[in-house]
ZAMARGU-4260 file (C-alpha; in steps of 0.2 Angstrom, whole numbers, plus 5000, padded with zeros to 4 digits):
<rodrens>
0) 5483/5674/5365 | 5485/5660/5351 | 5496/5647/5353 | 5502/5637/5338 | 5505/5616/5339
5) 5513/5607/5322 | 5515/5588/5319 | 5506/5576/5309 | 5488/5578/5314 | 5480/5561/5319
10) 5464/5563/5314 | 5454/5547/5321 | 5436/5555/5314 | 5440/5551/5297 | 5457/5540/5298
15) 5468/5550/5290 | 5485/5558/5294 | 5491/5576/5290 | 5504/5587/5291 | 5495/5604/5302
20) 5496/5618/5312 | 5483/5618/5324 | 5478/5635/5333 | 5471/5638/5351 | 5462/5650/5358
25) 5457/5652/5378 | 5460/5634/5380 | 5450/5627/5365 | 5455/5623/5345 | 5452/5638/5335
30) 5459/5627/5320 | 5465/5614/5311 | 5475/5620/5294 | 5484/5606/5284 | 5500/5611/5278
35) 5513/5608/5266 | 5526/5602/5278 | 5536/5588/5287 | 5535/5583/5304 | 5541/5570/5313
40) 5529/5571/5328 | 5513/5566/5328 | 5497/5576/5338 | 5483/5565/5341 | 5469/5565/5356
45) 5476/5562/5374 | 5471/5545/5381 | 5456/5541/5394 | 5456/5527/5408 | 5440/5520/5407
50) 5439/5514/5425 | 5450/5520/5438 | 5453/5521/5458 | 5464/5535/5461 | 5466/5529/5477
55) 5474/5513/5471 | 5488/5525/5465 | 5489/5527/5484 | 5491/5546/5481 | 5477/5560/5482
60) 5472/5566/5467 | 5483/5580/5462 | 5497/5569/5465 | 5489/5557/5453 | 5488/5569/5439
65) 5506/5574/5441 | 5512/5557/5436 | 5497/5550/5424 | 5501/5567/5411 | 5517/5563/5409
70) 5512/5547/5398 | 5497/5558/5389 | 5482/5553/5400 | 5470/5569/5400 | 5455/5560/5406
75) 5450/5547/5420 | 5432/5539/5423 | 5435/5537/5441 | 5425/5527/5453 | 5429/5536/5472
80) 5421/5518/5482 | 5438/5515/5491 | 5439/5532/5500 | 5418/5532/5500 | 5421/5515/5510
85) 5431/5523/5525 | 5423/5542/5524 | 5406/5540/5517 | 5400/5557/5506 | 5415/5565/5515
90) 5426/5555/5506 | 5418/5557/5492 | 5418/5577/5492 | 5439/5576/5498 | 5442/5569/5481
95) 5431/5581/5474 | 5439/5597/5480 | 5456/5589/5475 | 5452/5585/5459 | 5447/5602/5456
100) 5464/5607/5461 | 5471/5599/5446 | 5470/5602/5426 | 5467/5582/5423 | 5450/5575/5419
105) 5444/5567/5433 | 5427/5562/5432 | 5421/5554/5446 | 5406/5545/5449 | 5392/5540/5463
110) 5398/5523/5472 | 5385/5510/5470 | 5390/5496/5483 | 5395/5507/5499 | 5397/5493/5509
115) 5401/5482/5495 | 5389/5466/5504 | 5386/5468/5521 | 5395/5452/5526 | 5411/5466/5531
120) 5414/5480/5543 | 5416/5496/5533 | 5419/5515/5539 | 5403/5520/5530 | 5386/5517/5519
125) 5379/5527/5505 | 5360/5521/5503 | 5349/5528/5490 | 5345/5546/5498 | 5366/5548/5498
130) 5367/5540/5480 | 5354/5554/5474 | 5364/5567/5484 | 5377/5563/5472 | 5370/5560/5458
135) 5363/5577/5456 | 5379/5585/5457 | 5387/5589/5439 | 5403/5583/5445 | 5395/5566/5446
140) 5396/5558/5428 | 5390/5541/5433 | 5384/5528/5446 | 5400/5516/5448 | 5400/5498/5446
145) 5388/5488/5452 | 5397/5475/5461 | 5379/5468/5468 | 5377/5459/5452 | 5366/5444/5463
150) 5356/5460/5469 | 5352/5465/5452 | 5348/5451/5446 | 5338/5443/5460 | 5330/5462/5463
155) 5334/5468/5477 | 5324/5485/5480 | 5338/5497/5485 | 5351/5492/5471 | 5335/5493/5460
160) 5331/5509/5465 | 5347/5517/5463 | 5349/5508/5443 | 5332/5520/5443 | 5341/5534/5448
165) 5352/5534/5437 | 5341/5531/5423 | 5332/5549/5429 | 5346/5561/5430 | 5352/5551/5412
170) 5368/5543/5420 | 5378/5529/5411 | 5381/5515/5424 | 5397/5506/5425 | 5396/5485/5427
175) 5405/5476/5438 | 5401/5456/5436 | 5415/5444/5434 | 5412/5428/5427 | 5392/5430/5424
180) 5386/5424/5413 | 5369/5417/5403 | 5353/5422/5409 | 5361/5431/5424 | 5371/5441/5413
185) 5356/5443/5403 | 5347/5450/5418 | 5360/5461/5424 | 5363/5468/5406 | 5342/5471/5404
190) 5345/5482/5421 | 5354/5496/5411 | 5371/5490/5414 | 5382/5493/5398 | 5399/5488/5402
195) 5410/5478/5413 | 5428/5476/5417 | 5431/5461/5424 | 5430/5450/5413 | 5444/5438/5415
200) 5441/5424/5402 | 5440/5428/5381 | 5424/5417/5382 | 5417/5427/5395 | 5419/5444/5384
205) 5415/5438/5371 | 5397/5435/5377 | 5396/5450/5386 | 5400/5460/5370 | 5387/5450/5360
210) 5372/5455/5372 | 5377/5472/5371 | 5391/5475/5386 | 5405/5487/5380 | 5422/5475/5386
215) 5434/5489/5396 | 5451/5479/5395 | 5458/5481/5411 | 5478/5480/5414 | 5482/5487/5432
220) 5495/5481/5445 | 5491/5469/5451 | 5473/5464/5439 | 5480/5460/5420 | 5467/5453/5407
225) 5476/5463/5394 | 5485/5446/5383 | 5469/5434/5388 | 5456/5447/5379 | 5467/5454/5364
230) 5457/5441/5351 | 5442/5452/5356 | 5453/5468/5353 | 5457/5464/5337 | 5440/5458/5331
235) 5429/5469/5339 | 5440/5485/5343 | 5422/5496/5343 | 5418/5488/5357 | 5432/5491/5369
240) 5438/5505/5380 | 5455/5502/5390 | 5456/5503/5408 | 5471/5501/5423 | 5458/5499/5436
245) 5468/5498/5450 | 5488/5503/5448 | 5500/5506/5460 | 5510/5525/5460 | 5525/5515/5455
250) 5518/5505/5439 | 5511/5525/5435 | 5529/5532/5435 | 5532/5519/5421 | 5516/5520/5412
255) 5498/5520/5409 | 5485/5519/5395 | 5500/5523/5385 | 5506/5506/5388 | 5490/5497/5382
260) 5490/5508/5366 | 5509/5500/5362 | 5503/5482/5366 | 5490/5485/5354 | 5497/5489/5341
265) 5512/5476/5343 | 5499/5462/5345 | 5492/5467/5326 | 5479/5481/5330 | 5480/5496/5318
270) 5488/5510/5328 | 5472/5520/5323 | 5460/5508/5330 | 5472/5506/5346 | 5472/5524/5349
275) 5454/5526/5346 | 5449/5513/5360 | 5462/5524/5371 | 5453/5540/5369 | 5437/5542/5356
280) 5426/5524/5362 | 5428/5531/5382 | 5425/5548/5376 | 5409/5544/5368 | 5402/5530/5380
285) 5403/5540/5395 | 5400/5559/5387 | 5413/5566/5393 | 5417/5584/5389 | 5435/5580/5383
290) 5444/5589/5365 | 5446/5574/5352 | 5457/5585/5342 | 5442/5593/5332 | 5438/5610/5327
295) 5428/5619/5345 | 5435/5606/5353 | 5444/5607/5372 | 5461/5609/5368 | 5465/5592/5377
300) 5478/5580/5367 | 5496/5575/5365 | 5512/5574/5357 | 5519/5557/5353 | 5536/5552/5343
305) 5529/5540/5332 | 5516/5529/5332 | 5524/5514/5339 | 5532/5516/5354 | 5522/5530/5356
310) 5532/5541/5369 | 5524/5556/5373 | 5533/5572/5371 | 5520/5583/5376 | 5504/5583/5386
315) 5490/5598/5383 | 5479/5600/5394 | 5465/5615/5388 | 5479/5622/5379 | 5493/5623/5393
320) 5508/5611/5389 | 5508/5600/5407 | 5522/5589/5404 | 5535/5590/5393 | 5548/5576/5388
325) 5549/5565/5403 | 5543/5582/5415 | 5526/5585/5425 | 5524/5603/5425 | 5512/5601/5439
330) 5514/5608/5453 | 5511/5600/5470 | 5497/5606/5481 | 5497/5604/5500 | 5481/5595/5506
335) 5474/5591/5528 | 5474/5574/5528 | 5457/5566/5533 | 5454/5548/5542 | 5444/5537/5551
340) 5453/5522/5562 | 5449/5516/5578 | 5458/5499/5574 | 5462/5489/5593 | 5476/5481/5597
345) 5480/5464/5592 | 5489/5452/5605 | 5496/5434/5601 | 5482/5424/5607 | 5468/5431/5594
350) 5480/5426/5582 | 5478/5408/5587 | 5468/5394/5578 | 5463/5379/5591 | 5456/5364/5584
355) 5448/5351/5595 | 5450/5335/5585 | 5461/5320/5587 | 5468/5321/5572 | 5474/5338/5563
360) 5458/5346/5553 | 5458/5348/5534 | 5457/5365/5532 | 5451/5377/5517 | 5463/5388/5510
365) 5465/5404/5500 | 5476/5401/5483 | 5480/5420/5477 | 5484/5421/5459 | 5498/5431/5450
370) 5491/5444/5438 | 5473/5439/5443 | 5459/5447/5457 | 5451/5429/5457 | 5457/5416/5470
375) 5454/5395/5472 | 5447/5388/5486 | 5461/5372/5493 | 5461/5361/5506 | 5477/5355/5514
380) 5481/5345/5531 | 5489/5362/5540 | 5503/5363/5550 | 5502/5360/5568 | 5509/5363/5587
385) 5499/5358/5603 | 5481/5359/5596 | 5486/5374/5588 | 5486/5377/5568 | 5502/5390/5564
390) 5509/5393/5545 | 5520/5383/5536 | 5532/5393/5525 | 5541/5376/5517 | 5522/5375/5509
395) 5517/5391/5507 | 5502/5390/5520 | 5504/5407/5528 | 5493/5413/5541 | 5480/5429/5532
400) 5471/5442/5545 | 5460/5453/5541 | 5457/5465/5557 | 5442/5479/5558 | 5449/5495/5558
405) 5434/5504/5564 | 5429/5497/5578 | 5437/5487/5594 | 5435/5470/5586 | 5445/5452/5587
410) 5452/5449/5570 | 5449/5434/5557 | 5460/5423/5554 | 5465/5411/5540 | 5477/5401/5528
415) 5482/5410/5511 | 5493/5402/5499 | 5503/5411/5485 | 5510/5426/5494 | 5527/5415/5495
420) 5535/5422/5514 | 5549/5412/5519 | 5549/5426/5534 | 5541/5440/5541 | 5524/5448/5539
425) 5517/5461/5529 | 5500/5470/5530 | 5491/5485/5524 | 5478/5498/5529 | 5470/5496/5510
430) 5459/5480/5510 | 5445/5481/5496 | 5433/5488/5498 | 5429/5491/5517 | 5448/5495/5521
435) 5451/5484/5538 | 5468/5478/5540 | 5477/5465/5530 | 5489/5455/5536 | 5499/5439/5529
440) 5514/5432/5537 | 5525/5417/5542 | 5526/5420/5563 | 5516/5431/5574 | 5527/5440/5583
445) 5530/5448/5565 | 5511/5449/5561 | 5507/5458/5577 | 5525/5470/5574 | 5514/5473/5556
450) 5500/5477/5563 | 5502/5488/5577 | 5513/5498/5566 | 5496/5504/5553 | 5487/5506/5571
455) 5499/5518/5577 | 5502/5527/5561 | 5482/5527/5556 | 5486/5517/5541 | 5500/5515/5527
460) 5508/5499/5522 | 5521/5488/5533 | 5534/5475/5529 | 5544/5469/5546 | 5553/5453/5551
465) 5550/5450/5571 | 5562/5465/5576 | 5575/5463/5563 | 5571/5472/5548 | 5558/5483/5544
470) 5550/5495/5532 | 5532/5508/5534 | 5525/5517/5521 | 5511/5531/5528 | 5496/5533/5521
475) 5485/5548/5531 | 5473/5549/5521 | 5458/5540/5523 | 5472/5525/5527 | 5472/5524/5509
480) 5481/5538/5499 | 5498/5548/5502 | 5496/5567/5502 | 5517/5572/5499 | 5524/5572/5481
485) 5522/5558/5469 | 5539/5556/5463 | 5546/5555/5482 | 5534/5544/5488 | 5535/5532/5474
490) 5553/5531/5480 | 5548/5525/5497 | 5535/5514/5490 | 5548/5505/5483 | 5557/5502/5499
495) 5543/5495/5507 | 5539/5482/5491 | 5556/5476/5491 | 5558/5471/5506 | 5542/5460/5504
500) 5552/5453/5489 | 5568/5451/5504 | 5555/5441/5515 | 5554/5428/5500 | 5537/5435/5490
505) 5538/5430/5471 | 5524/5441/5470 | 5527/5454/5456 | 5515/5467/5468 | 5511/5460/5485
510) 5504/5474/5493 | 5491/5476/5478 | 5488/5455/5480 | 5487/5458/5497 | 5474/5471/5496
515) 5461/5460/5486 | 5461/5448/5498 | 5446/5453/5507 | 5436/5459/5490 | 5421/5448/5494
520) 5412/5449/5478 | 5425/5440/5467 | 5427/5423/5467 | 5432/5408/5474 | 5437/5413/5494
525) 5441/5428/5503 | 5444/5434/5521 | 5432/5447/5528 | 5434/5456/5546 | 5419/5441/5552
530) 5427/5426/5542 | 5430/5414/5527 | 5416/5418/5513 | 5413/5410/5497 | 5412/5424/5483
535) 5399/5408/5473 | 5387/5405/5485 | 5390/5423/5496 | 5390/5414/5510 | 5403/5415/5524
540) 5412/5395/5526 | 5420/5386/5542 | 5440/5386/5541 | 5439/5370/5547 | 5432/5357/5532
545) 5432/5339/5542
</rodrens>
């Protein structure tokens, strides 16, 4: 059966706009026929996410798609690490099965970096004989970032030898280096990497670009690079692709590439160019068998009510309508959760930091950063009682634990500054990449209330206040995802968030802050499950600086 779709054709091949009827048949574009007509919609290709974890959504899958399509994503290159980290191939194959479960373009890819260094505890580790398991599986587009940049470039065998992989089923490989630069960069770009994400500095992408790197420009919750790299947009749009990376179920309700594309074109870039780095550049770089509103093509695009706000009125996905002004039209799907977590208790006294000196220790301190997954190494003179070193709210030096959830383990303990906690304790089971417990908090009796709530439950997110208040958001699968409907558990979400903001966060996402506090491969300081490490000299540190 044919189905007929009017508006003004953007056609982003040959830059024009046209009045058209376009024809589809079993699920693909018959035709394109320019007519003598007026239409105040536009049709143009759906948008991609260049480089996205579903599990960052903090929903499976499916429940993913249901949200994303109702701001025209029809495409994601999606990089399954986070679940990989806890399940290993299982993981890997659960996302898999689900995906297929949904009409979205989910292209996932073989995870690199399973542990991502082996200075943390994860649930798993995909060597090279898993990473080839993957990569010969159609499903598997590409190898995901290579967060091992000092590996590549100081050749270490086994990340070698999965770049040749790659490079023998004719996989593209995703970067993953943030702040490289000169010869290093050079190094890691001669590898066979061809784009990165992370860059966080204009100057930064700007080289990158020049030796050849394709710049994603990543704008998630809790990441935003968007306003820093929009120079680059404007000058060298061929050599962009957008990206959330990670986002958060409640920032997806809002929006999603679709948001980049308006930012685009309000900082100056032609709304043709912006929509081709939305849709045609990822489309091409990664070979994805996605429509591009052509003749033969998948019948994969959307309708938008102008090209400035770009609201989207519909979303086609080969050929079927699956949302519809404001309305996903997908359904739910009912998924067995899977999980790994063997986390043991925590009692007060591994919470405690002793010091044996005279005078009170200058300690090193993590500095989280709004909008940013880099942190700064400080140094203060901590708070202290009886030889003990507790958290000072008035200063913002909070006690930070990151606990194995694995195994029965004592926890690590440090200072963070930035999460801004006047009360209380929050902590979550999603802790790049390994996924141990994070906690932060201003008293112990509310860390340990925090943490013993994720053991119980086998993950989720928890926001308490010693007793008084408190607020849990489950997470069954994997201790990383949701498996129940987006749209109620976004609402719950939301309960837990703000009552973080009621314990005194400034943080726009703390749980999304909180997450990266343990991502050892980006810079300055982070906390893993065996202690303070430095992300320049990946190399754990004392807590203690005297």
């Amino acid at each position: 059966m044919e189905k007929i779709f009017q508006g003004n054709l953007v056609d982003l091949e040959n830059r024009r706009i046209f009045p058209a009827e376009v024809a589809v048949r079993e699920g693909c574009i018959a035709s394109i026929r320019e007519v003598d007509e007026t239409f105040s919609t536009y049709l143009s290709p759906g948008f991609v996410d260049a480089h996205v974890h579903v599990e960052s959504s903090l929903l499976i899958p499916t429940e993913f798609a249901r949200l994303a399509v109702l701001h025209g994503t029809v495409a994601t290159v999606s990089d399954p690490h986070e679940i990989a980290n806890v399940l290993g191939l299982e993981g890997v194959e659960f996302m898999l099965r689900n995906a297929a479960k949904t009409p979205l373009k989910i292209f996932f890819g073989a995870p690199s970096c399973v542990p991502a260094t082996p200075f943390e505890t994860a649930g798993a580790s995909l060597g090279v004989a898993e990473i080839e398991q993957l990569l010969q599986k159609d499903q598997i587009l590409y190898l995901s970032e290579v967060m091992n940049f000092p590996g590549v470039i100081n050749g270490d065998a086994e990340v070698l030898e999965k770049l040749r992989l790659a490079r023998q089923y004719g996989k593209p490989v995703d970067g993953h280096a943030p702040g490289l630069r000169g010869q290093g960069l050079q190094r890691y770009i001669e590898a066979g990497i061809r784009n990165d994400h992370e860059c966080f500095t204009l100057e930064e992408a700007l080289e990158k670009r020049e030796k050849g790197m394709k710049i994603v420009i990543r704008e998630g919750s809790a990441a935003k690079n968007f306003d820093e790299l929009l120079p680059l947009l404007r000058e060298f749009p061929e050599d962009c692709l957008f990206c959330t990376d990670d986002m958060h179920l409640d920032n997806l309700e809002l929006g999603h590439i679709n948001r980049l594309v308006v930012r685009a074109v309000a900082g100056g870039v032609d709304p043709l160019v912006a929509l081709r780095v939305a849709s045609v550049q990822a489309v091409e770089h990664y070979g994805l068998p996605v429509g591009l509103l052509r003749e033969g093509d998948p019948a994969d695009f959307v309708e938008l009510t102008d090209l400035v706000s770009f609201d989207v009125q519909r979303t086609i996905l080969g050929g079927e309508v699956v949302a519809e002004k404001g309305q996903s039209l997908l359904p739910s799907v009912k998924e067995e959760p899977v999980n790994r977590f063997a986390a043991a208790e925590v009692g007060k006294a591994d919470l405690a930091i002793t010091f044996t000196q005279e005078a009170p220790p200058q300690v090193r301190v993590i500095e989280a950063l709004e909008n940013q997954l880099v942190t700064r190494e400080q140094f203060y003179r901590p708070a202290v009682r009886a030889k003990e070193i507790v958290a000072d709210s008035a200063r913002d030096l909070l006690k930070l634990v990151v606990h194995n959830r694995y195994a029965p383990a004592k926890p690590a303990v440090a200072l963070v500054k930035g999460f801004g906690l006047q009360r209380g304790a929050i902590a979550s089971s999603v802790g790049h990449d390994s996924h141990n417990i994070l906690a932060v908090g201003v008293d112990d009796e509310s860390l340990l209330q925090a943490i013993e709530t994720l053991r119980q439950h086998g993950g989720g997110l928890a926001a308490c206040d010693a007793g008084n208040e408190e607020a849990f958001f489950p997470l069954p699968v994997a201790g990383l995802m949701s498996h129940r409907d987006a749209f109620g558990a976004v609402r719950d979400y939301q309960k837990v968030e703000q009552l973080a903001h009621r314990l005194g966060s400034p943080l726009r996402a703390p749980f999304m802050t909180l997450s990266f506090m343990a991502l050892l491969v980006i810079p300055d300081l982070k906390l893993s499950d065996r202690g303070l490490f430095d992300g320049r000299s990946f190399s754990f540190v004392p807590l203690l600086a005297d």
